[in-house]
C-alpha positions in Angstrom: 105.5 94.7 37.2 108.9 93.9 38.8 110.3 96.6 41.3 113.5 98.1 40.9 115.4 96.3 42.8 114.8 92.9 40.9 114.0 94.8 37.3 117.6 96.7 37.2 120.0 93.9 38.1 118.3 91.4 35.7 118.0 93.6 33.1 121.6 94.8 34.0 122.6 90.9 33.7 120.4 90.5 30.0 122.5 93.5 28.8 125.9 91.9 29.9 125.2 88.6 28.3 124.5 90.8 25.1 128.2 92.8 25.4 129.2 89.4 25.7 127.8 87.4 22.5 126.1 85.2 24.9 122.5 86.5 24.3 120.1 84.8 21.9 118.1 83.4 25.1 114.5 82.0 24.4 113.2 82.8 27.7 114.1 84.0 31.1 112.4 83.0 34.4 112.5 84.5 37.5 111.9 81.8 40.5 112.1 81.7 44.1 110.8 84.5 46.7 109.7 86.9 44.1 107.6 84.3 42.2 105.4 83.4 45.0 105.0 86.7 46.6 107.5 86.6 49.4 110.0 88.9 48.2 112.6 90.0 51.2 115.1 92.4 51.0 117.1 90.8 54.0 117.0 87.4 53.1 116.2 86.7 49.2 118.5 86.0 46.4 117.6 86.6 42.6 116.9 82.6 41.0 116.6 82.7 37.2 115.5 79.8 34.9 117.1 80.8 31.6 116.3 78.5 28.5 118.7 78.6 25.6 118.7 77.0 22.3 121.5 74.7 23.8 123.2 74.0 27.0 126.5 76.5 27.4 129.9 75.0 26.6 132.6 75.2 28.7 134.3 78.8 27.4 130.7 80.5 27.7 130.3 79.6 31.0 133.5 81.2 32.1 131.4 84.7 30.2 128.1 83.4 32.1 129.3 83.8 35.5 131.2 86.8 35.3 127.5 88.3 33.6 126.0 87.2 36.5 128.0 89.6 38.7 125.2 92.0 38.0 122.9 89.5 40.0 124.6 89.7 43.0 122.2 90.9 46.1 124.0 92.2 49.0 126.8 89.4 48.8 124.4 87.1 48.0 125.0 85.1 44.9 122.5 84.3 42.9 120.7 81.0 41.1 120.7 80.7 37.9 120.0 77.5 35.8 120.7 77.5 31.9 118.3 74.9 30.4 116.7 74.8 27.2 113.0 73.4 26.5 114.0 69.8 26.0 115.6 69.6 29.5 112.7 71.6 31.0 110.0 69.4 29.5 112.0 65.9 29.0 114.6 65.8 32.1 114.5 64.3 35.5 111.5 65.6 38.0 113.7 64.7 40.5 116.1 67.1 39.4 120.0 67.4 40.0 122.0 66.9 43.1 123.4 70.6 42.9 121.9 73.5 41.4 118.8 74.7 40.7 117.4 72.3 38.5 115.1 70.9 41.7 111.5 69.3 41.6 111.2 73.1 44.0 112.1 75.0 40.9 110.2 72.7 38.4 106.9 73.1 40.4 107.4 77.0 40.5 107.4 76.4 36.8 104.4 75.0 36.0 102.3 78.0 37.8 104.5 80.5 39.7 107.4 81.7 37.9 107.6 85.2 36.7 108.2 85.3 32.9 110.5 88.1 32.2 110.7 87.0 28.7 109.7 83.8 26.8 106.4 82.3 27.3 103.7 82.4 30.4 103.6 78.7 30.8 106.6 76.5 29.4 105.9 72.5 29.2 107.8 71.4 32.4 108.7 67.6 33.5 107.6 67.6 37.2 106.0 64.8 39.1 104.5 66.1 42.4 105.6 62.6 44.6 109.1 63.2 43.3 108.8 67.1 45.2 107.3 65.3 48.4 110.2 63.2 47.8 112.8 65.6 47.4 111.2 68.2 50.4 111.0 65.0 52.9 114.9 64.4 52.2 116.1 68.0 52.0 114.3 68.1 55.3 116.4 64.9 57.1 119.2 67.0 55.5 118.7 69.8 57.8 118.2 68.1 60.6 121.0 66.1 60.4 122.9 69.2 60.3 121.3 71.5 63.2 124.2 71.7 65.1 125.7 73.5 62.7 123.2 76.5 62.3 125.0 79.8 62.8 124.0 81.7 66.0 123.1 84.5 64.5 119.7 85.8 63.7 119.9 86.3 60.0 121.5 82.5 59.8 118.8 80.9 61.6 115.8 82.6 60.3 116.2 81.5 56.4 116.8 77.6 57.7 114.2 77.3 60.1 111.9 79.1 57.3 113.0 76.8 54.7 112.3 73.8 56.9 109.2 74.6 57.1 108.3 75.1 53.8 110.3 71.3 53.1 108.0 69.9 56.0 104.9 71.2 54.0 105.7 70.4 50.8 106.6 67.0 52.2 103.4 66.5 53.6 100.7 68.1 51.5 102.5 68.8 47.9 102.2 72.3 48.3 104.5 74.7 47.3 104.5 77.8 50.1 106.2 80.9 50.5 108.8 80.6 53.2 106.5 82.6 55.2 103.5 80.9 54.7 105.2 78.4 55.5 106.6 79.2 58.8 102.8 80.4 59.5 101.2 76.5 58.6 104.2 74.9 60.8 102.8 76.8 64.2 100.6 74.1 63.9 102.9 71.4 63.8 104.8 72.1 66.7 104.6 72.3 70.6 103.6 75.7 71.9 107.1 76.7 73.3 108.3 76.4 70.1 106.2 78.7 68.0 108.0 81.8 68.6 110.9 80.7 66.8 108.7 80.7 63.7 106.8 83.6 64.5 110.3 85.2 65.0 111.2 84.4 61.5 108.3 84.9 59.4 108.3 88.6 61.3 112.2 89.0 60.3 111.9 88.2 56.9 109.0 90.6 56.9 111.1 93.1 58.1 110.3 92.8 62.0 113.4 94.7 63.6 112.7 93.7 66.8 113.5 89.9 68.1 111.3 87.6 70.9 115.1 86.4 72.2 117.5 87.8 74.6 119.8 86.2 72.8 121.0 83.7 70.0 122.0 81.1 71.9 118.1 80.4 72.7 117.1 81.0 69.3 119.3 78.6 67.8 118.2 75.5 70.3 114.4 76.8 69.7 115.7 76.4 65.5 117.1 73.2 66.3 114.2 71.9 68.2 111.5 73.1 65.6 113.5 71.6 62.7 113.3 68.3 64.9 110.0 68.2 65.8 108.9 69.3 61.8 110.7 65.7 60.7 108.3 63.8 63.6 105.4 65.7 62.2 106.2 64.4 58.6 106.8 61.3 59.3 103.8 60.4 61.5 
């Protein structure tokens, strides 16, 4: 059972691509936070896997994003990727450059992913070195670009969060919440730097109360963790 605040925006969205004559959907996923149990009202976007009997053309598209309007969480866009079974169980593991067509989304797939409607458990291409793969250069990724993280709490939290969950997946396979994962890397890191994890995981929790007098700490702890997680991987 979905709660309101995921079940009336998709449905909203289902009901728009209807008015629209862009319905006749064979199933709709719902990926990300939600489907492993780490739903946060601060932080999480709605990420739908929606399988049609053919990729959209150009002119629906146009239809497809304004539907997806409904989607929108607190100015945060949403992901949606329209696929339809043969690209879900014949494309690429290692999944597009953009989008969310990612070896992330594919594993959420095979076990995770909320079916809204269509069938529990879709035939999905995924190859779990590709995702170790993908997580280890997602990861460099973020580290090359640490002096860019915004100073501000809710900018830092969802990065250093999502590095953590890259560094495990890269590591072990595994697919974690973003909390979890922030919980596992505590190990992975020198003891000065835990609190920026512990920070995060509480924040996306719904903590209101921070371990920093201020951001400009919190974002060299981020940067520093995010560093360290790399080392850790690649030892």
């Amino acid at each position: 059972m979905l709660s309101a605040s995921l079940e009336d925006p998709i449905a909203a969205y289902l009901r728009d691509l209807d008015r629209r004559g862009l319905g006749g959907l064979e199933a709709v996923y719902l990926v990300g936070g939600p489907a492993v149990g780490d739903f946060s009202a601060r932080q999480s976007n709605i990420d739908l896997v929606v399988v049609r009997r053919e990729e959209p053309d150009p002119g629906q598209r146009a239809g497809l994003r304004r539907a997806e309007r409904s989607l929108v969480r607190a100015g945060r866009a949403p992901g949606v990727w329209y696929a339809t079974w043969d690209a879900i169980a014949d494309g690429s593991p290692a999944g597009s450059a953009t989008g969310l067509d990612t070896p992330l989304t594919r594993a959420l797939l095979t076990e995770e992913a909320i079916a809204v409607t269509g069938p529990d458990w879709p035939v999905v291409a995924y190859d779990e070195d590709e995702y170790r793969r993908w997580c280890r250069r997602r990861l460099d990724d973020l580290a090359a670009g640490a002096d860019g993280l915004m100073v501000l709490r809710r900018g830092v939290v969802p990065l250093v969060l999502q590095a953590a969950r890259l560094a495990e997946g890269a590591a072990t396979g595994r697919v974690l919440s973003k909390s979890q994962a922030g919980e596992q890397a505590l190990e992975l890191v020198p003891r000065h730097y835990r609190r920026i994890l512990n920070d995060a995981v509480g924040y996306r929790r719904g903590a209101n109360t921070s371990m920093y007098w201020g951001p400009f700490e919190r974002k060299a702890d981020a940067k520093e963790v995010i560093r360290h997680l790399v080392r850790a991987v690649a030892a």
